[in-house]
C-alpha positions in Angstrom: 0.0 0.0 0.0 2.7 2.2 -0.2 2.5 4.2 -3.3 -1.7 3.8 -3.2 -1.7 7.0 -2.2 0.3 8.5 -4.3 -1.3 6.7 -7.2 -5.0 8.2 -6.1 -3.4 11.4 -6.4 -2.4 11.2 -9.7 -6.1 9.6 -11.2 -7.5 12.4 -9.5 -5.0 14.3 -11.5 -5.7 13.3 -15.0 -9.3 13.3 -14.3 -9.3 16.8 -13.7 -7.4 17.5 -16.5 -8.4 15.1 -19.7 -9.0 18.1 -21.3 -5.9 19.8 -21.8 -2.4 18.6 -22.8 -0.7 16.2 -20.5 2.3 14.7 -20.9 4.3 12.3 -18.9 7.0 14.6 -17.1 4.4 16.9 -15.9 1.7 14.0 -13.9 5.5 12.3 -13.1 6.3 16.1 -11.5 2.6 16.4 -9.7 3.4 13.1 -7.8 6.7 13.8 -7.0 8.9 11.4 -8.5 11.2 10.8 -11.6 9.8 10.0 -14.9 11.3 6.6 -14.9 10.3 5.7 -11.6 7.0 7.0 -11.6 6.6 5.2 -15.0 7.6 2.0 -13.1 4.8 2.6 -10.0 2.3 3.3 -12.4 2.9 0.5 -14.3 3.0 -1.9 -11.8 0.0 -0.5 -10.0 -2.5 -0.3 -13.0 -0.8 -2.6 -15.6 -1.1 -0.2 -17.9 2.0 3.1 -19.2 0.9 6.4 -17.7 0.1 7.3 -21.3 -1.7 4.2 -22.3 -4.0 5.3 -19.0 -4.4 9.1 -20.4 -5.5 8.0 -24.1 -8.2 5.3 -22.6 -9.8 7.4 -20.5 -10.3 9.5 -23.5 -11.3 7.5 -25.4 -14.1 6.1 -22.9 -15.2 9.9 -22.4 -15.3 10.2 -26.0 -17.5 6.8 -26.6 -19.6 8.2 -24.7 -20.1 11.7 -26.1 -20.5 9.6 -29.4 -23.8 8.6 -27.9 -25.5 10.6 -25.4 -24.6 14.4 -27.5 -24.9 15.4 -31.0 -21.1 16.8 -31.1 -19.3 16.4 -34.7 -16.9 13.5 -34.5 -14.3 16.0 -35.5 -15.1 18.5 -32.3 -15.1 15.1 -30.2 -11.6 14.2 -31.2 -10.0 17.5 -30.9 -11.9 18.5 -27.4 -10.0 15.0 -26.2 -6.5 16.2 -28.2 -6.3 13.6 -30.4 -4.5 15.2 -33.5 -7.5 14.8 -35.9 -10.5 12.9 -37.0 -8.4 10.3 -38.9 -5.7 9.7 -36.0 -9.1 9.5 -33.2 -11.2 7.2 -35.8 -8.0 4.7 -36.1 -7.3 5.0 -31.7 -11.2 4.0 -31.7 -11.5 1.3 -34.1 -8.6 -0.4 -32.5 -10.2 -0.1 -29.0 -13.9 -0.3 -29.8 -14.1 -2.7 -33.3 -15.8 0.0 -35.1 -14.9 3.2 -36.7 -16.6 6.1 -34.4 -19.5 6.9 -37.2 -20.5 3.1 -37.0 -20.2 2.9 -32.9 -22.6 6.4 -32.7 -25.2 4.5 -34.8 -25.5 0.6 -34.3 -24.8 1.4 -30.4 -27.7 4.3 -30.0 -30.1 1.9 -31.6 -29.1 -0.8 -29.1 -29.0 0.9 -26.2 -33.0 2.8 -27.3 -34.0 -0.7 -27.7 -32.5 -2.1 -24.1 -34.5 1.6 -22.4 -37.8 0.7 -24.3 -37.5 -3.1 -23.4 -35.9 -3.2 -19.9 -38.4 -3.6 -17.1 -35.5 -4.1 -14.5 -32.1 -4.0 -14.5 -30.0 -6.7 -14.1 -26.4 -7.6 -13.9 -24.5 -10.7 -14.7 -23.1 -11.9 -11.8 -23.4 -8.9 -9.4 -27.1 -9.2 -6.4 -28.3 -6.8 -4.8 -28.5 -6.8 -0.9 -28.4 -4.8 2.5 -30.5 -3.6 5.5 -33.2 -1.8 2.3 -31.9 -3.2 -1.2 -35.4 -2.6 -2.4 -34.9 1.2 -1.9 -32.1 1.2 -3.9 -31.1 0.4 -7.5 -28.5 -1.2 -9.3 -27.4 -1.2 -12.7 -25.4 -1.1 -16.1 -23.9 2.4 -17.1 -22.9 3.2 -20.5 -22.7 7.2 -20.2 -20.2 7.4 -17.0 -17.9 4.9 -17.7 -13.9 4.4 -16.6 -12.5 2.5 -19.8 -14.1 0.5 -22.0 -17.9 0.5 -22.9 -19.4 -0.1 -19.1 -19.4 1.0 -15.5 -21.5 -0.5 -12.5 -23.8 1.7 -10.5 -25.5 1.7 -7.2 -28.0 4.5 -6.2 -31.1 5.1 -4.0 -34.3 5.6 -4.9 -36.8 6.0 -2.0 -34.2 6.2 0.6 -35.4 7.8 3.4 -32.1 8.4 5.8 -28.8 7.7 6.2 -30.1 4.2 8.2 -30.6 2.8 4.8 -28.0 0.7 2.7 -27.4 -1.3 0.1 -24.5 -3.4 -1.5 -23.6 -4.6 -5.0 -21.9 -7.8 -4.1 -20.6 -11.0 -5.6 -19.3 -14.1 -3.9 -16.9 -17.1 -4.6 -15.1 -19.9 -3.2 -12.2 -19.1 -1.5 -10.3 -22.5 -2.5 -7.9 -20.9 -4.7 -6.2 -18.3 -2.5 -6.2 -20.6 0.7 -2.9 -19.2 2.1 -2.2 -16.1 0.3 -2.9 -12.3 0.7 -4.8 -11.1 -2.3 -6.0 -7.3 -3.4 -8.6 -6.0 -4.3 -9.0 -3.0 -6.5 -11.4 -0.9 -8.4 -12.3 2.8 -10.1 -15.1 4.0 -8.2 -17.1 7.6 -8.4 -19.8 8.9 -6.6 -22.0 11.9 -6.7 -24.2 13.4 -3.9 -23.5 10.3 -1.3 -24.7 12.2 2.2 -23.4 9.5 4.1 -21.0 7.3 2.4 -19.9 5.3 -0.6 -17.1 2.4 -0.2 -16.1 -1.1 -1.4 -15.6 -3.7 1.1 -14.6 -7.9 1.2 -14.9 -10.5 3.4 -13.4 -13.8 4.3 -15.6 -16.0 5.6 -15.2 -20.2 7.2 -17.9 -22.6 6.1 -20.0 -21.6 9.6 -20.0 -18.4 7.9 -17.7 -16.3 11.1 -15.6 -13.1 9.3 -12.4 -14.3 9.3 -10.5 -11.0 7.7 -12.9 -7.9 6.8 -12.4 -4.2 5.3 -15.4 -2.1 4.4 -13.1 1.3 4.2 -14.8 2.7 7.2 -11.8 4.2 8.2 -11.4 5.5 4.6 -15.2 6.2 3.4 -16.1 8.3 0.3 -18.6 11.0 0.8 -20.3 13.6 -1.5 -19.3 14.2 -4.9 -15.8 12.7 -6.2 -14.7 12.0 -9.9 -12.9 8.2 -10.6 -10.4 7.1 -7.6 -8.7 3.8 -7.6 -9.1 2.2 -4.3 -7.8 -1.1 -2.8 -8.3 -3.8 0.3 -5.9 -6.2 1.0 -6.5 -9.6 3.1 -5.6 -12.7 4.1 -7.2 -15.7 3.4 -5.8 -18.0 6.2 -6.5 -21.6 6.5 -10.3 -22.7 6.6 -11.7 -19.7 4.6 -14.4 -21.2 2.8 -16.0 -17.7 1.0 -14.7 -14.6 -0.7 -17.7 -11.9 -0.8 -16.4 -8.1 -2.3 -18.7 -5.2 -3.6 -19.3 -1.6 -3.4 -21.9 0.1 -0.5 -23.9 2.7 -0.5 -25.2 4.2 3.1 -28.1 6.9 2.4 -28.7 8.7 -0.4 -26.6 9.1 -3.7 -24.9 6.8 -6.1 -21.6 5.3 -6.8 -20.1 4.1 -10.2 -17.3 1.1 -10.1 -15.4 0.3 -12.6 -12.5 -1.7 -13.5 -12.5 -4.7 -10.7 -9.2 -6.7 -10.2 -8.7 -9.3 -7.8 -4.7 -10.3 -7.4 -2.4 -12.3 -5.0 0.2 -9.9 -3.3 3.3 -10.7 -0.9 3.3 -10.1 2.3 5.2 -6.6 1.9 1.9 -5.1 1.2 0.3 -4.1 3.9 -3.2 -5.3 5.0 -6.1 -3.6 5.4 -8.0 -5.9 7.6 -10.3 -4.4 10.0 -11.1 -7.1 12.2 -8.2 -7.3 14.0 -8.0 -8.9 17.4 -6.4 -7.3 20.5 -4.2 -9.5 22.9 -6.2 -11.5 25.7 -5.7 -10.2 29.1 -3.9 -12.2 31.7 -7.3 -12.1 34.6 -10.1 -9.7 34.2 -9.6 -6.4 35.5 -11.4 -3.1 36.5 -14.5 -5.0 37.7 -15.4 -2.4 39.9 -15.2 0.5 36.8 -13.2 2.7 39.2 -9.4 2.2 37.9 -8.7 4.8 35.5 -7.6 4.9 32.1 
């Protein structure tokens, strides 16, 4: 976890500044470090070059501009500085299998079909739970996206107070990382959350007692924040039976997540774990509640 920081930092960066020219020395300069080692953080933390990251998340911005406005694909591709139509239309095709003309139309008619169709949404692989799930909503975003074509969302709809929650979750098996510390990442946004927005995971044993647990409370997201790349990182010790991960939403709002990785790390990287166990006393003490503290 030590450059996590660091690497929020710089998403929140180059989100604020998509728009203009960015290069490589100057987001290396913002975060404090050498080209060359920043290159190598960046690298290892997203899998991706810093400038690789810039022109996807243009490119995503633009997909979407393709089809929720009515700008020229020329104005597009120079508001997102690629160098002209015929530069951004190659970029696209290679990312999205179609030129940008092509993408606008067969993917406005798809996606007027899915509105006119779709009773309720639902989402391959992802339920919906918590103290109120039926207050909230969860869905498929193709308008606020991170990379590629889709983004996740939670959001209320008849929440009443900041009593009310829901979750986005998903579970597995925890067979394969018996043993090992894995990480959890993803992209997540959030707008108007009056309480708060986080991810979260859980190791479970078959009875089903938390074994290792981080729901970011000491880290929660609140109000209105643009795409942040957050991580938990847990054990999953000998007789974990489940692995359960999502996103939260506490009260009002909604949260986007995007981009969700799930990794074995060594044990130089810190865990997050919240459920951690203080040292047993030797014989009760302070029975009387008049020793101070």
């Amino acid at each position: 976890m030590e450059y996590e920081s660091v690497i929020h930092q710089t998403i929140h960066y180059i989100e604020e500044h998509l728009h203009e020219p960015l290069t490589m020395d100057e987001v290396a300069q913002q975060a404090g470090f050498s080209k060359y080692h920043f290159h190598r953080i960046f690298q290892e933390a997203l899998g991706m070059s810093i400038t690789e990251y810039i022109r996807m998340r243009r490119l995503a911005n633009a997909s979407a501009a393709l089809l929720y406005t009515d700008e020229r694909i020329l104005d597009i591709a120079l508001y997102y500085h690629f160098e002209s139509q015929e530069a951004f239309t190659r970029v696209f095709k290679k990312c999205y299998h179609l030129p940008p003309g092509q993408y606008r139309k067969i993917m406005s008619n798809v996606l007027k079909q899915k509105e006119e169709s779709r009773m309720e949404q639902q989402v391959k692989g992802w339920f919906l739970s918590g103290s109120d799930p039926f207050n909230y909503e969860m869905g498929i975003d193709r308008e606020v996206v991170h990379l590629g074509k889709a983004s996740g969302y939670l959001k209320s709809k008849t929440v009443l107070d900041a009593g009310n929650f829901a979750t986005m979750m998903q579970q597995f098996k925890a067979d394969k990382y018996i043993g090992k510390r894995v990480r959890l990442s993803s992209f997540l946004k959030t707008q108007d959350v009056e309480a708060f927005a986080s991810m979260w995971m859980r190791v479970d044993n078959a009875s089903g007692d938390v074994l290792q647990f981080d729901n970011m409370s000491n880290r929660q997201i609140k109000g209105s924040t643009n795409w942040g790349r957050y991580s938990i990182v847990l054990d999953v010790p000998a007789g974990s039976a489940m692995i359960s991960f999502g996103i939260i939403l506490s009260g009002k709002g909604q949260v986007w997540a995007d981009q969700f990785t799930f990794e074995e790390v060594d044990e130089s990287v810190e865990t997050t774990n919240l459920e951690i166990q203080g040292d047993l006393m030797d014989e009760p003490t302070n029975l009387s509640f008049e020793e101070e503290i």
